[in-house]
Every structure is written in C-alpha cells, then in structure tokens.
N, C-alpha and C positions, 0 to 999 in steps of 0.2 A: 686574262684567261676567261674565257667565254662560262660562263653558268647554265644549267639546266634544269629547268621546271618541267614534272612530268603532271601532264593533262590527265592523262588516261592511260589506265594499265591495266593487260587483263594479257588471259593464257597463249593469245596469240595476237594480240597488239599492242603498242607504244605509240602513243602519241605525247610527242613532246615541245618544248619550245626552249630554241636555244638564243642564248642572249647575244646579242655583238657579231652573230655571224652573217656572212654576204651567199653568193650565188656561187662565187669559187668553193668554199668549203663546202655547202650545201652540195652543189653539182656529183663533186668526187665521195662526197657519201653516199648518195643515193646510187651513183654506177659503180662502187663497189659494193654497196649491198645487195644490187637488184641480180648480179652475178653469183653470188651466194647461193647454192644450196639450201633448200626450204624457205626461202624467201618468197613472198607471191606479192607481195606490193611495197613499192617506196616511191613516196613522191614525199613533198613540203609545199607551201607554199607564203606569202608573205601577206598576214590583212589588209596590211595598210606599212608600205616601205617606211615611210617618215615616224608611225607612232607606235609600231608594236615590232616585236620579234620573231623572226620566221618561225614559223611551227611544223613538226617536221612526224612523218605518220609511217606508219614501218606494222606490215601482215607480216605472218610465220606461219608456216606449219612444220611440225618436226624438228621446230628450233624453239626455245623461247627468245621470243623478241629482245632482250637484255644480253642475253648468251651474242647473237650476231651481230649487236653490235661492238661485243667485244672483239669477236672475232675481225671485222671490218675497220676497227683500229689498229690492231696488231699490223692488218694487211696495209693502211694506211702510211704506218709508221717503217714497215719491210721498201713501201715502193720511195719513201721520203730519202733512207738510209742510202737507196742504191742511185737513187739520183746525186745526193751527195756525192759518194764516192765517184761516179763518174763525172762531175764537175772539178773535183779534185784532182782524177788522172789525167783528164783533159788540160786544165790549165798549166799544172804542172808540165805537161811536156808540149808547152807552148813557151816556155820562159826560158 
C-alpha cells in the first residue's frame, strides 16, 4: 500500500508525494482530476525516477484540494468495479 507525505497544503493547493507509485497510477489520477469541476491544475512529476518519489500537485477553486481527491477515488474505484464486471460477463460467456 502506497504512503502519502503531504508537502504542502493550503486553501487551494496540495502538493504531495506519494510513495511506490509509477506513471499508470499517476496518469489516471491526474485525467481524472483534471476533468473535475473546479480543478485548474494537475500535473506530478518525478526528481529523480531511481531516488525519490513522484510528487504529485493538484489547484482548486471551489473545491478544497483534499475534498477532489476524494471525489477522484470514489470515481477511480466506480470505473475499476465496472471493468471488473465486464471482464467477468465477458469471460463467462466465453467458457
């Protein structure tokens, strides 16, 4: 399970660093956030791949920064569930 150290935090930014994650998870955070309502910036990027942990920067307005990314989990976890299921109907009426 990935860890998170927050850099910086203020009424309408987060900047954080998250531990053990790569460019796939990083990627689908950031284009679900950036698609968000009241989001104005997301990007991450990596110091240095070999010695430190991606650090990951998220604007708001009219959101608190913490609030979307809750929301951007949830959303996460909704598009995880339905791929699920259709690898499940899929296989199933292949067998």
């Amino acid at each position: 399970m990935s860890q998170i150290k927050i850099l910086r935090r203020e009424e309408s930014l987060l900047e954080f660093e998250i531990e053990g994650e790569d460019h796939s998870f990083l990627n689908l955070l950031r284009e679900v956030l950036k698609d968000q309502a009241g989001v104005l910036f997301t990007a991450y990027r990596f110091p240095h791949p070999l010695l430190e942990n991606p650090i990951f920067y998220l604007r708001t307005s009219e959101i608190v920064p913490i609030e979307a990314l809750g929301v951007a989990s949830k959303s996460i976890i909704q598009m995880c569930d339905e791929l699920t299921e259709i690898i499940h109907s899929t296989v199933k009426g292949n067998f």
